[in-house]
C-alpha positions as CSV (number, residue, x, y, z in Angstrom):
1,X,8.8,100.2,-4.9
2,X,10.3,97.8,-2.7
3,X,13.3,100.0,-2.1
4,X,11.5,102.7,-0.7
5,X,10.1,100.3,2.0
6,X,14.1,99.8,3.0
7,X,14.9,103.2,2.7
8,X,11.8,104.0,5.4
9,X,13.1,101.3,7.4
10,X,16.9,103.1,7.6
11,X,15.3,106.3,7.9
12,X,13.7,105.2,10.8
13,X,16.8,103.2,12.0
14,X,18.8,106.1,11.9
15,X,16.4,109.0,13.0
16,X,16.2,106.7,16.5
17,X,19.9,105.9,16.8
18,X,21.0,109.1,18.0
19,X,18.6,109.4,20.5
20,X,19.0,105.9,21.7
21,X,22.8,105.9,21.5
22,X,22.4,109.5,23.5
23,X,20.1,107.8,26.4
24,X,22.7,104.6,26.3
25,X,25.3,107.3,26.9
26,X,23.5,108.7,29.3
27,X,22.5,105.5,30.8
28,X,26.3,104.5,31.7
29,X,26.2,106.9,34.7
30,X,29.6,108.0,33.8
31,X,30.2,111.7,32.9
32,X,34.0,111.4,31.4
33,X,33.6,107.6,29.9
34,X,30.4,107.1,29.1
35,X,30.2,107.5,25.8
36,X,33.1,105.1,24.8
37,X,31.3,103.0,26.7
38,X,28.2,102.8,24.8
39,X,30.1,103.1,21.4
40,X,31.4,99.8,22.6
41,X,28.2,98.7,22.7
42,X,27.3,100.0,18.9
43,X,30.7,97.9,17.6
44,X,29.2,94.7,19.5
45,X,25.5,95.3,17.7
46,X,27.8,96.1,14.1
47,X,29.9,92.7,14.8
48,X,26.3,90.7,15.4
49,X,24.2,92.9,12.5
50,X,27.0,93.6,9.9
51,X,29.3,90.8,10.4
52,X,27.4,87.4,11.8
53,X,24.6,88.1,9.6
54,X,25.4,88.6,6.5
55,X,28.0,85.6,6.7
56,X,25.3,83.5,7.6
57,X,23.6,84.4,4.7
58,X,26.6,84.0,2.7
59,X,27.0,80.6,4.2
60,X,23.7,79.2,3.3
61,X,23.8,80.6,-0.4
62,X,24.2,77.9,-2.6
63,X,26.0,80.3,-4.9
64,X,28.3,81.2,-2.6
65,X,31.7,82.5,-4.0
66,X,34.3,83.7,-1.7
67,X,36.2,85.5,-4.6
68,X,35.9,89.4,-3.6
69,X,37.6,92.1,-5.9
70,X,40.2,94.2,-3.8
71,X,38.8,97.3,-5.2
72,X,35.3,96.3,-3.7
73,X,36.8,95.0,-0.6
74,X,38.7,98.4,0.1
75,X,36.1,100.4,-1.1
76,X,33.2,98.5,1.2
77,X,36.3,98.4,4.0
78,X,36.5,102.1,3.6
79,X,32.4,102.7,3.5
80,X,32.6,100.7,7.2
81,X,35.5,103.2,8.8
82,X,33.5,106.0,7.5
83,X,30.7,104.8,9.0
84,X,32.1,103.6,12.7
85,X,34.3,107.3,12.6
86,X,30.9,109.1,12.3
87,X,28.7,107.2,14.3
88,X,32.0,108.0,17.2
89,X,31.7,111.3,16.4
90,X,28.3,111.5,16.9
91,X,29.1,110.8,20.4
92,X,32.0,113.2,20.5
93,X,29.8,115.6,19.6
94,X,26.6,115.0,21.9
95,X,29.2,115.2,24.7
96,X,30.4,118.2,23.5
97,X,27.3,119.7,23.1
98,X,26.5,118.8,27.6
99,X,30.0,119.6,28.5
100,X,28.9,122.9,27.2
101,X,25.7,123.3,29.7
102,X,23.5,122.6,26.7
103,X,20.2,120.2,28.0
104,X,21.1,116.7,27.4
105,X,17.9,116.0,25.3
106,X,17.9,119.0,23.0
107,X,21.9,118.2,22.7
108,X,20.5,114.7,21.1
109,X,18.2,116.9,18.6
110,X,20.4,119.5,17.6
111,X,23.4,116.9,16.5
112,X,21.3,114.7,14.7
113,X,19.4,117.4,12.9
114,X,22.6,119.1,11.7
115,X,23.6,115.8,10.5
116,X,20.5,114.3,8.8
117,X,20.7,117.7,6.7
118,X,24.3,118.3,5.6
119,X,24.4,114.0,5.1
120,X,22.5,114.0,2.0
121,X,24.0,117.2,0.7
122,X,27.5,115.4,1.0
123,X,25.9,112.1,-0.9
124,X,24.4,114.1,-3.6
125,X,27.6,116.6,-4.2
126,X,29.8,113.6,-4.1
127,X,27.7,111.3,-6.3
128,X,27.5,113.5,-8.6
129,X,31.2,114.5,-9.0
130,X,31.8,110.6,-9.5
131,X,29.0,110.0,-11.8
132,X,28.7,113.1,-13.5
133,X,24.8,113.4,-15.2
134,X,24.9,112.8,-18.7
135,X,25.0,116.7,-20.5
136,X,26.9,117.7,-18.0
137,X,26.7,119.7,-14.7
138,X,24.8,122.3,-16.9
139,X,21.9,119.6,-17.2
140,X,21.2,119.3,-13.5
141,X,17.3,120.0,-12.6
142,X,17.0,123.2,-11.0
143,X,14.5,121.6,-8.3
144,X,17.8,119.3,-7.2
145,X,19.5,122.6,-5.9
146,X,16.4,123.7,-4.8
147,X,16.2,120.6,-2.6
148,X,20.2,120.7,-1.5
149,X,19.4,124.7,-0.2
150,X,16.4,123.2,1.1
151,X,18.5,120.7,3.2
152,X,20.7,123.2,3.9
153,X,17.8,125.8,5.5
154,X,16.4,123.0,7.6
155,X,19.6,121.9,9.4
156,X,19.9,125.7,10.2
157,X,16.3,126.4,11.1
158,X,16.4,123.3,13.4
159,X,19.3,124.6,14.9
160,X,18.1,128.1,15.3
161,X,15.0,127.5,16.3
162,X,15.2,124.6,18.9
163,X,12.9,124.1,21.6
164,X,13.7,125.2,24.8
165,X,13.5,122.5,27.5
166,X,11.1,122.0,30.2
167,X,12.5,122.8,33.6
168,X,13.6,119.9,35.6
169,X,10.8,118.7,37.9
170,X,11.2,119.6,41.5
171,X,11.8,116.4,43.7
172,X,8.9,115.7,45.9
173,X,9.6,115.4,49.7
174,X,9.5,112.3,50.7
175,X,6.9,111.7,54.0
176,X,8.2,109.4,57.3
177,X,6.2,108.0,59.7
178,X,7.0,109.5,62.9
């Protein structure tokens, strides 16, 4: 059960990034340029996490062989440009989703909501078109479409039904001694 442990850890990893990366964002204190300001930030934490790391790991295996496949070198290359082009896009959006007049916050919500539920109804469409089930497509569980509509419901629902935002509070006049 170990792997459910890591998968609770991304889950949690990734439910907070677009908040965070949104409040970075909001953080640089610049309308046009700052969210390619804090994606420059998110490359600098993927160069120390996904590139320093795991070569130091590499380096103190005492197995260590530097011989990679191409195809898994291309294929893992092409897994990391996915990656960086959504996680940009995420940005894109949010500031899409402002430049619009939508609240900031529930901007945050919406675009990570309609991505956690069309995500894992891309992964399980896909996987399954390169590894078809053995029977066939005909011997797929009814509960797995079940869950994919499912998926599909909650990304809407969460963007139908999003909370409306507390009205700014009003500044409090500030008292001089006279």
């Amino acid at each position: 059960m170990n792997w459910l442990y890591f998968a609770l850890i991304t889950v949690a990893c990734w439910g907070l990034y677009g908040i965070f990366l949104h409040a970075g964002q909001m953080g640089m204190a610049d309308k046009e340029l700052g969210r390619y300001k804090a994606f420059f930030f998110v490359g600098i934490a993927y160069f120390l996490v996904a590139v320093l790391a795991p070569l130091a790991i590499l380096l103190m295996s005492k197995n260590m062989s530097w011989d990679m496949p191409p195809k898994g070198m291309w294929l893992s290359l092409f897994a990391g440009i996915l990656g960086a082009v959504g996680a940009f896009f995420v940005l894109v959006a949010m500031g899409s989703g402002v430049k619009s007049g939508m609240n900031p916050g529930i901007v945050a919500v919406l675009v990570m909501s309609t991505i956690f539920a069309g995500a894992p109804i891309i992964n399980a469409v896909v996987g399954i078109m390169m590894h078809p089930p053995k029977g066939g497509f005909s011997a797929i569980p009814i509960p797995f479409y079940i869950g994919i509509l499912m998926a599909a419901v909650g990304g809407f629902m969460a963007t139908k039904f999003k909370p409306t935002p507390a009205p700014p509070a009003k500044p409090v006049p500030v008292q001089t001694d006279r």
